[in-house]
N, C-alpha and C positions, 0 to 999 in steps of 0.2 A: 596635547600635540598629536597624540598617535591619534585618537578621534578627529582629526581634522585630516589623516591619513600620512602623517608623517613617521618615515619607516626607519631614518638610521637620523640621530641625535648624538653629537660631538660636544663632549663638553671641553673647553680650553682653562688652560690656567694664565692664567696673566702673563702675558710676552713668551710664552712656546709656542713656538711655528710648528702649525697643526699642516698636512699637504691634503687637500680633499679634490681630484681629480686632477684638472691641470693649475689648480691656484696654490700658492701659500699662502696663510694667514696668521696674522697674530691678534689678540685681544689687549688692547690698554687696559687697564684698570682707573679707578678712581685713585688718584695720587692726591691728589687734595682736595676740599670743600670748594676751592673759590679759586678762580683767575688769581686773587691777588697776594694767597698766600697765609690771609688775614686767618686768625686761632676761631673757633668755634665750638659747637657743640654738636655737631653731624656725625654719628659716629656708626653710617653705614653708606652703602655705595650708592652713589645719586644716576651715575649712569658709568656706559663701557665706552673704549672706542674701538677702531680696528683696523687694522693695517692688511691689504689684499695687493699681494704679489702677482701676477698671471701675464702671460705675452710678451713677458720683457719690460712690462710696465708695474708701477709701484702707486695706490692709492692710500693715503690716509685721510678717513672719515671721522674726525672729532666726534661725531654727533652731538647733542647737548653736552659732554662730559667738562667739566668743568676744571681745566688745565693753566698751571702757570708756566712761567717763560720758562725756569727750571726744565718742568715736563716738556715742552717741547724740546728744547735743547737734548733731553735724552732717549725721548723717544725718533728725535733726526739722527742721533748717533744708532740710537737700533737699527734705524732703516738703512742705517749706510753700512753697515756692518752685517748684516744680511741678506737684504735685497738690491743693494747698491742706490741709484740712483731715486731722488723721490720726483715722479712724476706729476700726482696731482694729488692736494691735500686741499679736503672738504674743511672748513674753522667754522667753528661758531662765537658769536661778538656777544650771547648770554642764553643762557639755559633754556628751556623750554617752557617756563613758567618761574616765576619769580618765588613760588611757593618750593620749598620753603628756606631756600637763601636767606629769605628778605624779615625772616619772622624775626 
């Protein structure tokens, strides 16, 4: 990262509201393997998501992270409990490749 000339690097911890100019943000974590909850053998982080406060506005980006209904339900209560209202959230309907879900 610093060879591609990047000079300050933030690492977050899952759900601490980091403030880096005028945004806040927080990082989801992986809560579970799957949307649906199902047991497996995954037993590392398949992806992040993140939640970006700024303007008065509230975004949540799923990206690929693969969330059940639980997870949202407490990640909407994070957002109301912090940033208040959620204005616009990114979902994704399946992961970014089926590998390795699907093995």
């Amino acid at each position: 990262m610093e060879r591609l000339g990047v000079s300050q690097i933030i690492e977050c911890q899952p759900f601490e509201i980091i403030t880096y100019q005028d945004m806040r943000l927080a990082i989801v974590p992986q809560m579970t393997s799957n949307s649906a909850g199902l047991e497996d053998q995954i037993d590392y982080d398949l992806d992040t998501s993140i939640m970006v406060h700024a303007g008065g506005k509230t975004l949540f980006n799923q990206v690929d992270n693969p969330l059940s209904l639980d997870n949202y339900a407490h990640i909407k209560d994070f957002i109301s409990t912090h940033f208040g209202a959620l204005d616009i959230a990114c979902l994704a309907d399946g992961a970014a490749s089926a590998y390795p879900q699907t093995l």
